[in-house]
N, C-alpha and C positions, 0 to 999 in steps of 0.2 A: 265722921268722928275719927279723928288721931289718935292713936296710942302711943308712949314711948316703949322704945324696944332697948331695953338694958343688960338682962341678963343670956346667954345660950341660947338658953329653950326658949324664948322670944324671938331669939331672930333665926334662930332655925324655925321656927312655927311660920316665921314669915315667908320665910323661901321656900317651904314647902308649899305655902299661899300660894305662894306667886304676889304678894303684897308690893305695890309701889313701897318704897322708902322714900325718905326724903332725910338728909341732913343739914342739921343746924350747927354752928358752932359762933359763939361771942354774939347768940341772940340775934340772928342773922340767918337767913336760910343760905346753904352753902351751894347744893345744889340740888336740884330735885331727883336725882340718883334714878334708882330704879329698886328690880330683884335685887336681896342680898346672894351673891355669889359664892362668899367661902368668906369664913370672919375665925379669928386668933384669940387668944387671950387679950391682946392689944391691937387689933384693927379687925377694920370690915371691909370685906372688898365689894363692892358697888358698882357697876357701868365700868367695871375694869380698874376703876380707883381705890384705892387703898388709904382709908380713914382712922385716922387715930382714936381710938374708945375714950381716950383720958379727956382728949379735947372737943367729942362732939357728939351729939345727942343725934340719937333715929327717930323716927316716926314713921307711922304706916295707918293705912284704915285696916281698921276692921272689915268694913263691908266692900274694897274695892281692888280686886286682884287686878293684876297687869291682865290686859287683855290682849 
């Protein structure tokens, strides 16, 4: 089950997980990322890449940390 991750405490809950992410952007899987690293008011950094909030959506499970 996916969830999207929008707000702060969303994707800080995720990296405390250890949550795969995944990013989407223009309804397209962008990349399948990983841990979120460190994220701004206006980006998330991911597998060392740095993603624009305005242009692309996260997703994460719920039930499956990085292992």
């Amino acid at each position: 089950m996916s969830v999207t991750l929008k707000s702060d405490m969303e994707l800080f809950a995720a990296a405390l997980a250890g949550v795969r992410v995944y990013i989407v952007a223009d309804s397209k899987i962008v990349d399948y990322g990983g841990i979120v690293e460190e994220y701004t008011q206006d980006y998330v950094r991911i597998g060392g890449t740095w993603y624009l909030r305005e242009s692309c959506e996260f997703f994460g499970s719920k039930f499956m940390p990085e292992s």
